[in-house]
N, C-alpha and C positions, 0 to 999 in steps of 0.2 A: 208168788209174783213172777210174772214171764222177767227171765231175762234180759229181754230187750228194752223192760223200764226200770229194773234196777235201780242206777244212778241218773233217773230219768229228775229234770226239774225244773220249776217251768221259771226260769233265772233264764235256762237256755235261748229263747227266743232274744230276748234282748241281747244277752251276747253275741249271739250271731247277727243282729240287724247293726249296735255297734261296730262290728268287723266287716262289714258291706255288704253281707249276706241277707240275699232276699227273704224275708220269713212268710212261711204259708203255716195255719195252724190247722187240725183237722181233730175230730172226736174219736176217731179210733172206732166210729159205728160199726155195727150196732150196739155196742158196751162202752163206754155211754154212748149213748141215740143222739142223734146226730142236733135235735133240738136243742142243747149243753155248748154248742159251740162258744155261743158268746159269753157262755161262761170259763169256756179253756182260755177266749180270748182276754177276757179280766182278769184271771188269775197272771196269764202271760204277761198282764199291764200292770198289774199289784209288783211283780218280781222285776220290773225295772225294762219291758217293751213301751214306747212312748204310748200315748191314747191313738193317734192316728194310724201307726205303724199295725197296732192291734186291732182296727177295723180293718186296714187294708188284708191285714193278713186271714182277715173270713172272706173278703170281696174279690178284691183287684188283682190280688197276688195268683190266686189261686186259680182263677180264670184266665188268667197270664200264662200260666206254668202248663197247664193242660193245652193253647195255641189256642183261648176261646176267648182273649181282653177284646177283643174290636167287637164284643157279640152279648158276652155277659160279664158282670163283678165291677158294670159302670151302671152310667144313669146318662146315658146321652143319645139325642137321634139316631134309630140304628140297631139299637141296643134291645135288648130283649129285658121287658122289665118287671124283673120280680125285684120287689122291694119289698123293705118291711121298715115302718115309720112306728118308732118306740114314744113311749109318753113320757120319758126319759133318758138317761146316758142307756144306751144301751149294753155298754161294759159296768153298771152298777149292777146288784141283786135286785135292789126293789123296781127296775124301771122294766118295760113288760109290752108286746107289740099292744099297737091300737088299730093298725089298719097294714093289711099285707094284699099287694100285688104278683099274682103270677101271670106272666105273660101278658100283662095289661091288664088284667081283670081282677077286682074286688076279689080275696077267697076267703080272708077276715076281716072284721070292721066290732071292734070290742063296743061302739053304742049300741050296735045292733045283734051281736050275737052272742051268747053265754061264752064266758072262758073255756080256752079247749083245752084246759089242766088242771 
């Protein structure tokens, strides 16, 4: 194990967001691929990050911290819009995109295209 995860756990993000600390989560791509995300961000919410706190921290946060919130990790005029619309919580295991936007444009739509996993 690298030692920079050690005592790595994912308890950590809510501690830090209780102590006023911004949380940004990220996959550590390409091991895991970067696809996992919102699975680092469930397990962050399993160990005590709230539900909200755990989306922002794949979205808002993270386009914040790089100087890109007025641009991407919203959904507002303006805004450059990749989305991805889950047919579920998307912090559970079983729920799964249905329709993903990049840059405006349809790139998934699960009525219409086989699953890409």
């Amino acid at each position: 194990m690298d030692p920079e995860f050690r005592n790595s756990t994912f308890k950590t993000a809510g501690i830090l967001k209780k102590a006023g600390v911004e949380v940004a989560i990220a996959t550590g791509a390409p091991s895991p691929p970067a696809h996992h995300l919102s699975l680092m961000a469930a397990l962050c919410a399993k160990e005590g990050l709230d539900r909200q706190s755990a989306i922002d921290a794949i979205t808002r946060v993270p386009a914040e911290l790089f100087g890109l919130g007025s641009k991407i990790g919203c959904a507002m005029p303006g805004c450059i819009a990749d989305i991805v619309i889950w047919d579920g919580n998307p912090l559970q295991l079983l729920g799964a995109p249905s329709l993903v936007l990049a840059s405006g444009q349809v790139v998934f739509d699960a009525s219409k295209d086989p699953k890409p996993w």
